[in-house]
Kinemage of the C-alpha trace (Angstrom):
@kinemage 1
@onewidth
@group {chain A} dominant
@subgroup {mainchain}
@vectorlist {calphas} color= white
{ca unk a 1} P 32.544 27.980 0.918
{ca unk a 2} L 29.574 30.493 1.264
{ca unk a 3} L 25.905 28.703 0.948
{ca unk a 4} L 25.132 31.949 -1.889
{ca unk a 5} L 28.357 30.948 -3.272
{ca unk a 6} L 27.546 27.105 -4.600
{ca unk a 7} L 23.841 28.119 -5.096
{ca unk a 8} L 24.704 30.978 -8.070
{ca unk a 9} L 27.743 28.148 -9.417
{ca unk a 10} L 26.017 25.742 -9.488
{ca unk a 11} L 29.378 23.299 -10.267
{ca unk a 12} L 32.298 23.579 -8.708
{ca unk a 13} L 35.120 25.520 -11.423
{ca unk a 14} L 37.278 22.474 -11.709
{ca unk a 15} L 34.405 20.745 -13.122
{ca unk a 16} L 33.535 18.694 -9.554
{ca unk a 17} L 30.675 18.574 -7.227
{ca unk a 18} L 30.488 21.097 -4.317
{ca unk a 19} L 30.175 19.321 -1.153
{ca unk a 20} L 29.203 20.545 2.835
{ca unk a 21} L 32.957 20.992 4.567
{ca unk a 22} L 31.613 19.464 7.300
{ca unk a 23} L 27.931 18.393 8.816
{ca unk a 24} L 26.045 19.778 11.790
{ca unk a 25} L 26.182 17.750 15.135
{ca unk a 26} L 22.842 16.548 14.965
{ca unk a 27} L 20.328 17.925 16.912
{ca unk a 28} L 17.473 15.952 18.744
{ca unk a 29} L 14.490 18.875 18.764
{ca unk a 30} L 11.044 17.235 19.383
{ca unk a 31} L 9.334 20.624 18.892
{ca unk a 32} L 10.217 20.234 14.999
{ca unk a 33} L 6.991 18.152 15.508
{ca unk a 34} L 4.859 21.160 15.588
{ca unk a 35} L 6.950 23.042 13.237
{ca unk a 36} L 5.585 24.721 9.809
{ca unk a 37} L 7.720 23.247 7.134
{ca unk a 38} L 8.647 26.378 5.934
{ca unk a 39} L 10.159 27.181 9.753
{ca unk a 40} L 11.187 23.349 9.498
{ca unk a 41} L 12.884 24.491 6.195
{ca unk a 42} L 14.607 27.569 7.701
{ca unk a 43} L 16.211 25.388 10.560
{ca unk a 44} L 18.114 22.939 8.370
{ca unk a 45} L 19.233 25.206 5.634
{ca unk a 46} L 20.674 27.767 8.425
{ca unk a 47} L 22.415 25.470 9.411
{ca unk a 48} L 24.419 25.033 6.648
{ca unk a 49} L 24.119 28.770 5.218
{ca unk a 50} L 27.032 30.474 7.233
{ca unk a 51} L 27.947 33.972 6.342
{ca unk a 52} L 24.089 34.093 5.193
{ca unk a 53} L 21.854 36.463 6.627
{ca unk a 54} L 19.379 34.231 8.428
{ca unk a 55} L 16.116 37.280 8.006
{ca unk a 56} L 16.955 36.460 4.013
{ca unk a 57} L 16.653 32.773 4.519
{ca unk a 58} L 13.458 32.860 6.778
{ca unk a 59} L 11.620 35.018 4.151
{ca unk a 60} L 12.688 32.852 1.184
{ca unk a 61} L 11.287 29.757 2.820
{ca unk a 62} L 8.135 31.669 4.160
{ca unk a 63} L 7.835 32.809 0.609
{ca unk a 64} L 8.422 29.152 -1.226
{ca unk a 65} L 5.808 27.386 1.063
{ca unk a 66} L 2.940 29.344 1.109
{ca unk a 67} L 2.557 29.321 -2.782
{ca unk a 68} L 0.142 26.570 -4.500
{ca unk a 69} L 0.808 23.465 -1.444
{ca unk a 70} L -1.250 22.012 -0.013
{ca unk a 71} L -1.073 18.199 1.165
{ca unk a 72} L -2.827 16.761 3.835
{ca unk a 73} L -1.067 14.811 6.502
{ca unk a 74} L -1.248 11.458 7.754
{ca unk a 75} L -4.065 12.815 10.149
{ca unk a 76} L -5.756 14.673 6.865
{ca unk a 77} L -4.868 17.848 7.923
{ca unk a 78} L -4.476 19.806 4.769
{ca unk a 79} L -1.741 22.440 6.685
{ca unk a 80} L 1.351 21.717 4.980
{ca unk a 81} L 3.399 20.855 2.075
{ca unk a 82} L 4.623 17.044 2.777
{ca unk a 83} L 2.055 14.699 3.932
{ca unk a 84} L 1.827 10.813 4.013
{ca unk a 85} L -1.043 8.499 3.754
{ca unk a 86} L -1.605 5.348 5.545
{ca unk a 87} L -1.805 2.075 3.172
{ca unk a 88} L -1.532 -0.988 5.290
{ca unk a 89} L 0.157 -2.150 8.414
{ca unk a 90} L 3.184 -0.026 8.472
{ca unk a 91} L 3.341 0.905 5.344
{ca unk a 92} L 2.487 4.216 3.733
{ca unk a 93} L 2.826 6.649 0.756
{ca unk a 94} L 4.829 9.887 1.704
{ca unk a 95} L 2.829 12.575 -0.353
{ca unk a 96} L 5.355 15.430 -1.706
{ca unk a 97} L 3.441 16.064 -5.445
{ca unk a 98} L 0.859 18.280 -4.305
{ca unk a 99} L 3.170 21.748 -5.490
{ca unk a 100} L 2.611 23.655 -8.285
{ca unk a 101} L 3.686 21.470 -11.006
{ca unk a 102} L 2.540 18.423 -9.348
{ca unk a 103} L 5.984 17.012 -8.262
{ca unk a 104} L 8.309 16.336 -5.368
{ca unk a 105} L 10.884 18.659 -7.213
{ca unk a 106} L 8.333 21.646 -6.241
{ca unk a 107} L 9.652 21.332 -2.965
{ca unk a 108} L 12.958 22.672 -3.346
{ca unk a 109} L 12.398 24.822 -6.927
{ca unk a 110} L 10.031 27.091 -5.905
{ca unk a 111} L 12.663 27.875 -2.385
{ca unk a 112} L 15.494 28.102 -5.493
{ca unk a 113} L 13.393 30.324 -6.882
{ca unk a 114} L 13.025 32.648 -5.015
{ca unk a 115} L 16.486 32.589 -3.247
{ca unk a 116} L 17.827 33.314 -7.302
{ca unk a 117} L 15.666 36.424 -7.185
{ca unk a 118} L 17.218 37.754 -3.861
{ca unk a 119} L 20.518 36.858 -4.499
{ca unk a 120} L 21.439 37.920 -8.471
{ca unk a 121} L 22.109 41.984 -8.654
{ca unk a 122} L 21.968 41.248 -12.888
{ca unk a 123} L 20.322 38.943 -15.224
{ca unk a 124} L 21.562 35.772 -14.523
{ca unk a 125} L 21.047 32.220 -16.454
{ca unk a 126} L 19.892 29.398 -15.357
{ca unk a 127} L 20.227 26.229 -17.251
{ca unk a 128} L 18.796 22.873 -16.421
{ca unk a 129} L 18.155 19.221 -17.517
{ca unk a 130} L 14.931 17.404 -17.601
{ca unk a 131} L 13.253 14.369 -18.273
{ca unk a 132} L 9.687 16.021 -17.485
{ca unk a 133} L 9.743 16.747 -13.660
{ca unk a 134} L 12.466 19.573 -13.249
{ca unk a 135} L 11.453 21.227 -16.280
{ca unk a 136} L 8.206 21.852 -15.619
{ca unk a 137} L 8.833 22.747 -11.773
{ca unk a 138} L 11.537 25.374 -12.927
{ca unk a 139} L 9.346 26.919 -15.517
{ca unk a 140} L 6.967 27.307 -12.679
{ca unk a 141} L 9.233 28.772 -9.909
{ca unk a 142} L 11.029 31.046 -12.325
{ca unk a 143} L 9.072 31.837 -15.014
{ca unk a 144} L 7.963 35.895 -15.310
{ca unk a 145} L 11.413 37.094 -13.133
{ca unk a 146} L 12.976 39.936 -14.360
{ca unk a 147} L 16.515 39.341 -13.301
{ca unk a 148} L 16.350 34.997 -14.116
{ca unk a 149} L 16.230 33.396 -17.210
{ca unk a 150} L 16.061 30.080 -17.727
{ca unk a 151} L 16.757 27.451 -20.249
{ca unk a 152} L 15.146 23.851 -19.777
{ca unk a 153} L 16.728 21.208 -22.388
{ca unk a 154} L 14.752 18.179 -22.422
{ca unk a 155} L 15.059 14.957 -24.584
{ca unk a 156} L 13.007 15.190 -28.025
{ca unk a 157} L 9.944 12.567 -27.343
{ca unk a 158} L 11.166 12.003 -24.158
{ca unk a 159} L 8.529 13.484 -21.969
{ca unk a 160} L 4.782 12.799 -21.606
{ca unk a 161} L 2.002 14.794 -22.871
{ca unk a 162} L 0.914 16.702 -19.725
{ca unk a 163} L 4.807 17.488 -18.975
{ca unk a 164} L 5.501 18.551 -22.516
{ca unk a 165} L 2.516 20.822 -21.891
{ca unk a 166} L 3.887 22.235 -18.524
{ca unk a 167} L 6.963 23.445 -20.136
{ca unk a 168} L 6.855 24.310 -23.523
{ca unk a 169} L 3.013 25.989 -22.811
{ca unk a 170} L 5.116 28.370 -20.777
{ca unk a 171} L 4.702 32.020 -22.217
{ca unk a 172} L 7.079 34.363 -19.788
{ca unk a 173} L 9.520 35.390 -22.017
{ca unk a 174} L 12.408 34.639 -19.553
{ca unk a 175} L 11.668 30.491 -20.341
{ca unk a 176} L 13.489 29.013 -23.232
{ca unk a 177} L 12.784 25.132 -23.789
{ca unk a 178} L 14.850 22.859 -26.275
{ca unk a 179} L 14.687 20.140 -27.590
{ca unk a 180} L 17.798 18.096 -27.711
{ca unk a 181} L 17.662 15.138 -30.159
{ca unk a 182} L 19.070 12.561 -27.694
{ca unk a 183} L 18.415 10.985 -23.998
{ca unk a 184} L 18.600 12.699 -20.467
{ca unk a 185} L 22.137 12.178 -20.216
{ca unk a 186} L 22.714 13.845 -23.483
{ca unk a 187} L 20.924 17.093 -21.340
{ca unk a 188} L 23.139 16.845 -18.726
{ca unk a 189} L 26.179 16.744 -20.578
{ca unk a 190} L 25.635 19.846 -22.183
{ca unk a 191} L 24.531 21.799 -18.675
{ca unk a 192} L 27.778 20.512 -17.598
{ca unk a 193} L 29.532 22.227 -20.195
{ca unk a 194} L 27.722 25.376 -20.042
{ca unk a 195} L 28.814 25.662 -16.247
{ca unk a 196} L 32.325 24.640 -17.387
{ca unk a 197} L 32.495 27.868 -18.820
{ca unk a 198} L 33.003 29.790 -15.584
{ca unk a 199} L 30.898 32.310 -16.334
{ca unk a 200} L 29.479 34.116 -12.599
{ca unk a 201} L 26.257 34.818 -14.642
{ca unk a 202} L 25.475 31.197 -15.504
{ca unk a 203} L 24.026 28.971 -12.672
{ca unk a 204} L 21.818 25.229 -12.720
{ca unk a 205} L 18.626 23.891 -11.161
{ca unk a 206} L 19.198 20.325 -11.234
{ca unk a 207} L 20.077 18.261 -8.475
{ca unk a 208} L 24.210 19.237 -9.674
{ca unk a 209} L 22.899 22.693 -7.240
{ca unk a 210} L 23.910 21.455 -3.493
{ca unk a 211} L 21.434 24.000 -2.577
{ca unk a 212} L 18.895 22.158 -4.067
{ca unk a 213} L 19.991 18.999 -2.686
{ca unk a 214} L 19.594 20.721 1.368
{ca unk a 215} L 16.162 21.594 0.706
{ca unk a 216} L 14.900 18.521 -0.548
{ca unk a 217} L 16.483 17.089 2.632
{ca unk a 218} L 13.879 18.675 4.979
{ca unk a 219} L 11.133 16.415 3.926
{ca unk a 220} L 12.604 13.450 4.699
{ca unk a 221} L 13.071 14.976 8.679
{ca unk a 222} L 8.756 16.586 7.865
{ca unk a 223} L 8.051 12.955 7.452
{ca unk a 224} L 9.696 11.776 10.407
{ca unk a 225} L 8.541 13.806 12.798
{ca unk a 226} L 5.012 13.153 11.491
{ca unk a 227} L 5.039 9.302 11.233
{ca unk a 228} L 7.857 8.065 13.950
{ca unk a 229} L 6.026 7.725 17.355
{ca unk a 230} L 8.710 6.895 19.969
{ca unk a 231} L 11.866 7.665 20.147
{ca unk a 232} L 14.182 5.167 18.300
{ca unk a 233} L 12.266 4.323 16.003
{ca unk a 234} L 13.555 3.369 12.551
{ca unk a 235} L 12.078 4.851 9.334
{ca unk a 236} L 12.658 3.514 5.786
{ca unk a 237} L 12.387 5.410 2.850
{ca unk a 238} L 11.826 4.217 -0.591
{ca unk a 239} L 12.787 6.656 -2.499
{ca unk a 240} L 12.358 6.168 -6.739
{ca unk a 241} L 15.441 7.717 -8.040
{ca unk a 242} L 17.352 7.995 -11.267
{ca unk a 243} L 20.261 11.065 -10.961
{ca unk a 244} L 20.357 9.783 -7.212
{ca unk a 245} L 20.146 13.756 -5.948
{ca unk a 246} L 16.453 12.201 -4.133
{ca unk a 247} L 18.582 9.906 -1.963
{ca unk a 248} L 21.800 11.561 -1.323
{ca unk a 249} L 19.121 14.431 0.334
{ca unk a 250} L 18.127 11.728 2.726
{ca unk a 251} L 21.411 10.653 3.561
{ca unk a 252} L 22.223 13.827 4.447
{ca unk a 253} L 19.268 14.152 6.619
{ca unk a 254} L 20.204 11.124 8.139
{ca unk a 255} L 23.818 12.709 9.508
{ca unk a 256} L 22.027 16.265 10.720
{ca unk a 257} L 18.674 15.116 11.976
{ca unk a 258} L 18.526 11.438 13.289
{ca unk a 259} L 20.214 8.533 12.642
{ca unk a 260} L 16.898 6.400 12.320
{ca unk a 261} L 17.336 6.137 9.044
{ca unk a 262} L 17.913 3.826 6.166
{ca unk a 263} L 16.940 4.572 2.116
{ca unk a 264} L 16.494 2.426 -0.653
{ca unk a 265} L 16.298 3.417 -3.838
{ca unk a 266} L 13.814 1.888 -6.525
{ca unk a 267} L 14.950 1.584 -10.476
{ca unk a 268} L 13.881 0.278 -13.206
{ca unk a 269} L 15.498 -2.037 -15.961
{ca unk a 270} L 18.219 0.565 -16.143
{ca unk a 271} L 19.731 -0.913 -13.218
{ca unk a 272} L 22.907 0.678 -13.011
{ca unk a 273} L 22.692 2.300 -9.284
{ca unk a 274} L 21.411 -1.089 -8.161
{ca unk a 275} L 24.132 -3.243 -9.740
{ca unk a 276} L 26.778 -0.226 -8.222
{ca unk a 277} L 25.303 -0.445 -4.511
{ca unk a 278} L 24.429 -4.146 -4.050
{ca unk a 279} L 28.090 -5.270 -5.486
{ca unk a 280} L 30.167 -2.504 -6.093
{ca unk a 281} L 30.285 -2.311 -9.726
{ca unk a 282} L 29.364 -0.192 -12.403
{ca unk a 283} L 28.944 -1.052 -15.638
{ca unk a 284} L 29.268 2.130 -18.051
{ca unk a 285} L 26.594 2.442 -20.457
{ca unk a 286} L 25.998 4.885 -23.703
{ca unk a 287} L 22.886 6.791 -24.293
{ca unk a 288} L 22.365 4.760 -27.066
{ca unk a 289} L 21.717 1.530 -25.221
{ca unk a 290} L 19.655 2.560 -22.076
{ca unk a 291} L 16.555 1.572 -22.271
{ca unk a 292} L 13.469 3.214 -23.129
{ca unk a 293} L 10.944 2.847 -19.876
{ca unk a 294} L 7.472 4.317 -18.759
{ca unk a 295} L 9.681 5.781 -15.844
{ca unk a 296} L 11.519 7.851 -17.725
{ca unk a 297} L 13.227 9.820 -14.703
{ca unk a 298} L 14.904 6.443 -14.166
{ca unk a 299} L 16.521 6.347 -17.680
{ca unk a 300} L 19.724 7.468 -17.398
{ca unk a 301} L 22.614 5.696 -18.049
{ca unk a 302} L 24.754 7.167 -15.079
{ca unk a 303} L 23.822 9.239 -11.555
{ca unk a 304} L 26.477 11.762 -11.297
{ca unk a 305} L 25.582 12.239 -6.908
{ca unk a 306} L 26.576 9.094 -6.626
{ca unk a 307} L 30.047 10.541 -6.384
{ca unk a 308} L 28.530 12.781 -3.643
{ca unk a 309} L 27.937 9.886 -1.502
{ca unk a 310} L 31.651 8.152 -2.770
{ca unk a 311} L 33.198 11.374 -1.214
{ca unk a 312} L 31.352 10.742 2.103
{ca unk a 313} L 32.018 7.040 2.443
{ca unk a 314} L 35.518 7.376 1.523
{ca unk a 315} L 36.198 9.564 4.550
{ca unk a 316} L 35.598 12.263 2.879
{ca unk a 317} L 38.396 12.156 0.382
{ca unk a 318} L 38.383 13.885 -2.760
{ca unk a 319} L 41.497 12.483 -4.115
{ca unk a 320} L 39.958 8.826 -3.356
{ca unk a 321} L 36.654 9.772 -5.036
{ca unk a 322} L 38.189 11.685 -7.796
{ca unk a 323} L 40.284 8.306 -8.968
{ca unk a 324} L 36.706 6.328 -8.349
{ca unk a 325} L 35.036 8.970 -11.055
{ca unk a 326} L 37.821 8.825 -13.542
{ca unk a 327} L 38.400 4.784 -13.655
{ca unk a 328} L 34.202 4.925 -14.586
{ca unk a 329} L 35.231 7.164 -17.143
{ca unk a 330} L 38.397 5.381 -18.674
{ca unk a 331} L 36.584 1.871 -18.080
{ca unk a 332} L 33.702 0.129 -19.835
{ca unk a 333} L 33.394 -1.710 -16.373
{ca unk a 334} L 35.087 -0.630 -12.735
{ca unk a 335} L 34.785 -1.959 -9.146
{ca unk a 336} L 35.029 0.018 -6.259
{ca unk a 337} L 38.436 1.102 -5.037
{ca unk a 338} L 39.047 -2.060 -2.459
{ca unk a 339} L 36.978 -4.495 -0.701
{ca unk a 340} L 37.377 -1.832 2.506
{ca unk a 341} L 35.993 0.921 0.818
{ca unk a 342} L 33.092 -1.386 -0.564
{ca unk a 343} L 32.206 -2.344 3.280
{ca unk a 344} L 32.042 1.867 3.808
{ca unk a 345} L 29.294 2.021 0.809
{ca unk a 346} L 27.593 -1.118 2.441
{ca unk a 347} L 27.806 0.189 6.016
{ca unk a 348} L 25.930 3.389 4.894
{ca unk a 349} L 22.080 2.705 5.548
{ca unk a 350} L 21.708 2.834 1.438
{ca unk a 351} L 20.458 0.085 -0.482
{ca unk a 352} L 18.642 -0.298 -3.587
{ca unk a 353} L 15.648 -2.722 -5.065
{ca unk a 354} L 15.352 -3.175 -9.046
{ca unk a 355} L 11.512 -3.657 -10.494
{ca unk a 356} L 10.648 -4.671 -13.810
{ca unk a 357} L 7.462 -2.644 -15.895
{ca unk a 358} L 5.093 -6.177 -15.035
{ca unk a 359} L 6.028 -5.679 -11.507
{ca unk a 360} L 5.330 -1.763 -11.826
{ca unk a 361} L 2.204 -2.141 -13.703
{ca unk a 362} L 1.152 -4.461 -11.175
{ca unk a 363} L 1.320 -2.673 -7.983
{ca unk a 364} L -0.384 0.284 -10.427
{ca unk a 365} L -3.262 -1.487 -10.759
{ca unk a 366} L -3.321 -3.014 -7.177
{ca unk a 367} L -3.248 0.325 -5.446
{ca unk a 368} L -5.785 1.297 -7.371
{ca unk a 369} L -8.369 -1.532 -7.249
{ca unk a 370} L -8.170 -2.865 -3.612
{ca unk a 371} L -7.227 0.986 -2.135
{ca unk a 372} L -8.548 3.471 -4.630
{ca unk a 373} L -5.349 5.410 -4.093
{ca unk a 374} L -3.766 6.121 -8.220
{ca unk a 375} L -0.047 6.395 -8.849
{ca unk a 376} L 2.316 6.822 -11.306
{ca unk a 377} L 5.089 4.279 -12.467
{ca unk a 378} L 7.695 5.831 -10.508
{ca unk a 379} L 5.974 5.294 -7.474
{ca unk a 380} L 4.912 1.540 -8.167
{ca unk a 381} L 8.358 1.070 -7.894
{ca unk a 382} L 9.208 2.549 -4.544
{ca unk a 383} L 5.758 0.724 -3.250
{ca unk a 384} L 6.979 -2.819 -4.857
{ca unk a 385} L 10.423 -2.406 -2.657
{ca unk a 386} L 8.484 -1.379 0.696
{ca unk a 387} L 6.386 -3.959 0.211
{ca unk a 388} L 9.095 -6.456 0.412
{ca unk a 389} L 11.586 -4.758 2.904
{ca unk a 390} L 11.010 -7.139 6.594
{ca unk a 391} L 8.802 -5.771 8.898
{ca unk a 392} L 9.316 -4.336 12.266
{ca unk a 393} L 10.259 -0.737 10.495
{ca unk a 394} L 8.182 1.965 9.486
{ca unk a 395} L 8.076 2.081 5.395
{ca unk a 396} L 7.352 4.798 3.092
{ca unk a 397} L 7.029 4.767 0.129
{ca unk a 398} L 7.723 8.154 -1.424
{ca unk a 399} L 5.035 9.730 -4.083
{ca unk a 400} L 7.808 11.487 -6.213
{ca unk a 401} L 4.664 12.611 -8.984
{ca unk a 402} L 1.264 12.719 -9.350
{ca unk a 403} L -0.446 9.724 -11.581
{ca unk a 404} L -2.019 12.394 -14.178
{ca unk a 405} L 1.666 13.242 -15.027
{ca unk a 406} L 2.352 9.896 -16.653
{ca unk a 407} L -1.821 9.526 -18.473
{ca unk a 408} L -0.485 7.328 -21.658
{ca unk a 409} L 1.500 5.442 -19.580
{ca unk a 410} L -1.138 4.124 -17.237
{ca unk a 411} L -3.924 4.199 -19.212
{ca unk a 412} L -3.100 0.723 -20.223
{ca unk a 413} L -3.352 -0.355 -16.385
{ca unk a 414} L -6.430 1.269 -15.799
{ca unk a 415} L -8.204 0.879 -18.358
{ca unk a 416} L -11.058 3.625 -20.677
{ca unk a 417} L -12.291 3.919 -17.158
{ca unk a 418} L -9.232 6.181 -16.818
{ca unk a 419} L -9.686 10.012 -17.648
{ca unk a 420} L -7.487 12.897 -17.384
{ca unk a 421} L -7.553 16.186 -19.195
{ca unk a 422} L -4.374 17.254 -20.626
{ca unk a 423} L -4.471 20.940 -20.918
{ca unk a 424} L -4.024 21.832 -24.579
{ca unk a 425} L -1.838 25.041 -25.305
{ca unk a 426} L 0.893 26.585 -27.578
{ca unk a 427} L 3.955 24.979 -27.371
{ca unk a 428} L 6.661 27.061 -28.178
{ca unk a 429} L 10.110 24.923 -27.429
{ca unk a 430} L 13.315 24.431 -30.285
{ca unk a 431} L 14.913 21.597 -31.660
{ca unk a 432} L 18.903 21.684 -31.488
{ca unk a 433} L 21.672 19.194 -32.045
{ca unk a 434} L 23.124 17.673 -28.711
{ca unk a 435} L 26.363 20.492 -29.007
{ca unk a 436} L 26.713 22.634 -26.748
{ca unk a 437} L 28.113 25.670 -29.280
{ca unk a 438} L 24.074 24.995 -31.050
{ca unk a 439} L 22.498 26.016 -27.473
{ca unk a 440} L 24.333 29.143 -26.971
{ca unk a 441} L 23.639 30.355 -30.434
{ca unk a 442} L 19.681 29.352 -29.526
{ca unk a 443} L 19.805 31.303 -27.010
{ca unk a 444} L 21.514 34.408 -28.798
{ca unk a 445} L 24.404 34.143 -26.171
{ca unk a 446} L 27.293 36.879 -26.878
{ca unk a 447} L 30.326 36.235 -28.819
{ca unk a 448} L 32.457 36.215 -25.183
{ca unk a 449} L 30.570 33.076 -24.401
{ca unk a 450} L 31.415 31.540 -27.651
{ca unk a 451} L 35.199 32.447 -27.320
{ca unk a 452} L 34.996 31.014 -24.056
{ca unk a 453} L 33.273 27.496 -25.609
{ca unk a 454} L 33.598 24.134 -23.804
């Protein structure tokens, strides 16, 4: 499977998940210490890119990274586009919100980005799912292309002010936003279906995109080499995650960089990935009854990568994980295959940590008080499971947005001594019905996409 291949599908044409065939040996390179990230960037995707011409791939990530980053490392260098920030004893705040849109998903949207605009020879679509952060990121890295359009569908009330602004204040005339009167999932259900219709001109940005998933894997090995000091040395990420594409990008970094790794991921009350990873069981939930949150990236009722990370435990069996995706479908509540397979998902350096919005708000107001350092709600969440992992290990706690992202969410926290300007702009974004036959007629789609309908 070419790398240009699954980055213009998007989904795999029998509806699955497009996974590596196999990993790199891993590589032990202590001059990706001094590395650029954009070279940093380069080495890891080639890696995986066979049959791609590697001049093509060095100028798309030379392009991505020079373009509105700029994060200072833990030194305070302000050189590159990851950084981290020391807290307290071992503990710090990995910094990748300092793109364009203000969010960790500028990392690997603005490379997707420009790698669309190489690749396509026509227009081409691009379709995504958002519940604030991808939206506005794509409408930044693709908005004002001639050859990509792109439609962001986003949950009606679902966002915050200063993402609503980021995406529907977006004039190019290649952006289309919608509003879809429903949750996240909702979203994602009908980009699903849009790819279903096998159309070559029809592609994704979400985390569904393996490409987008390699990308976002080179921070995690930026971080590293800034923070880990001797060789051996183990590194924990807490990564706040709700479609679990954050965290299936560090366990792939984990099989093609080091092995000093081990991720948690932080939810919310929508606990469904903890519940899944601590005892093997998933309990399916509608739309309808997940539960409204001030982190609303964590508000989903299922994370499809999960199945990503099924397929790798499983020995990388598709039949095994296919049966594990279809019992969660036929099943108001499954358990994993067999007690062995459950020892494979415990055995592979992923765990997770639940918080609760007084534990969230909390941390919020401690970080800001006693270390003057503001964060959003996400982020509380990844701080209040470092904060309680044992010591001995480095922990990060990863800074997946920027605090002025979420303003009416922590303005309770901080108080009127809290101030941040929302830009004010048109809005120009649509309000359709949840089908996908209503978004293709939005979007003026020809009758041979209708015929084709999913």
């Amino acid at each position: 499977m070419y790398f240009s291949r699954a980055l213009l599908a998007g989904m795999a044409w029998d509806g699955g998940l497009y996974m590596p065939a196999s990993y790199p040996t891993p590589i032990g390179a202590p001059a990706w210490r001094f590395m650029a990230y954009s070279e940093l960037a380069f080495r890891m995707l080639r890696r995986f890119a066979r049959g791609t011409c590697r001049t093509l791939l060095r100028a798309v990530c030379r392009t991505a990274y020079r373009r509105g980053f700029g994060c200072a490392d833990a030194k305070g260098c302000a050189r590159d586009a990851v950084g981290a920030s020391w807290i307290a004893g071992r503990l710090y705040l990995g910094g990748l919100s300092w793109g364009p849109s203000l969010s960790f998903k500028d990392l690997a949207m603005q490379a997707l980005g420009v790698a669309f605009a190489c690749l396509v020879w026509h227009h081409y679509h691009i379709v995504g799912a958002t519940s604030g952060d991808t939206g506005g990121a794509a409408c930044r890295a693709i908005a004002g292309s001639r050859k990509v359009g792109l439609l962001v569908l986003s949950p009606a009330g679902g966002v915050s002010a200063f993402q609503a602004e980021q995406m529907y204040g977006t004039m190019a005339r290649n952006v289309v936003n919608a509003c879809l009167h429903g949750g996240f999932d909702c979203c994602q259900d009908v980009v699903k279906a849009l790819l279903g219709m096998r159309r070559r001109d029809v592609g994704t940005a979400n985390s569904i995109n393996l490409s987008r998933l390699l990308l976002q894997s080179t921070y995690y090995l930026a971080l590293r080499e800034r923070l880990v000091t001797w060789p051996g040395e183990r590194l924990c990420y807490h990564i706040p995650s709700g479609n679990f594409g954050n965290t299936f990008a560090c366990h792939m970094a984990m099989i093609c960089g080091t092995h000093c790794f081990h991720a948690t991921v932080a939810t919310n009350e929508n606990n469904v990935l903890d519940c899944f990873l601590k005892g093997g069981v998933c309990v399916s939930r509608t739309d309808t009854v997940v539960k409204r949150t001030h982190t609303p990236s964590m508000d989903i009722s299922w994370a499809s990568n999960v199945e990503r990370l099924l397929y790798d435990v499983l020995g990388r069996s598709g039949s095994m994980a296919g049966r594990a995706a279809r019992a969660r479908g036929n099943s108001a509540a499954w358990v994993l295959l067999a007690h062995s397979s459950y020892r494979c998902l415990r055995s592979c350096a992923v765990s997770s940590d639940a918080s609760l919005h007084l534990e969230r708000a909390m941390l919020v107001e401690l970080m800001y008080r006693r270390h003057g350092v503001a964060v959003d709600t996400h982020t509380a969440a990844a701080l209040k499971s470092a904060m309680l992992a044992p010591r001995g290990d480095v922990q990060v706690a990863l800074e997946t947005a920027r605090d002025v992202k979420l303003k009416a969410e922590l303005h309770g926290t901080y108080g009127n001594g809290y101030r941040h300007a929302v830009p004010r702009r048109a809005r120009h974004a649509r309000h359709v019905s949840p089908a996908c036959a209503h978004v293709r007629r939005l979007l003026g789609i020809p009758a041979a996409w209708v015929s084709a309908g999913a």
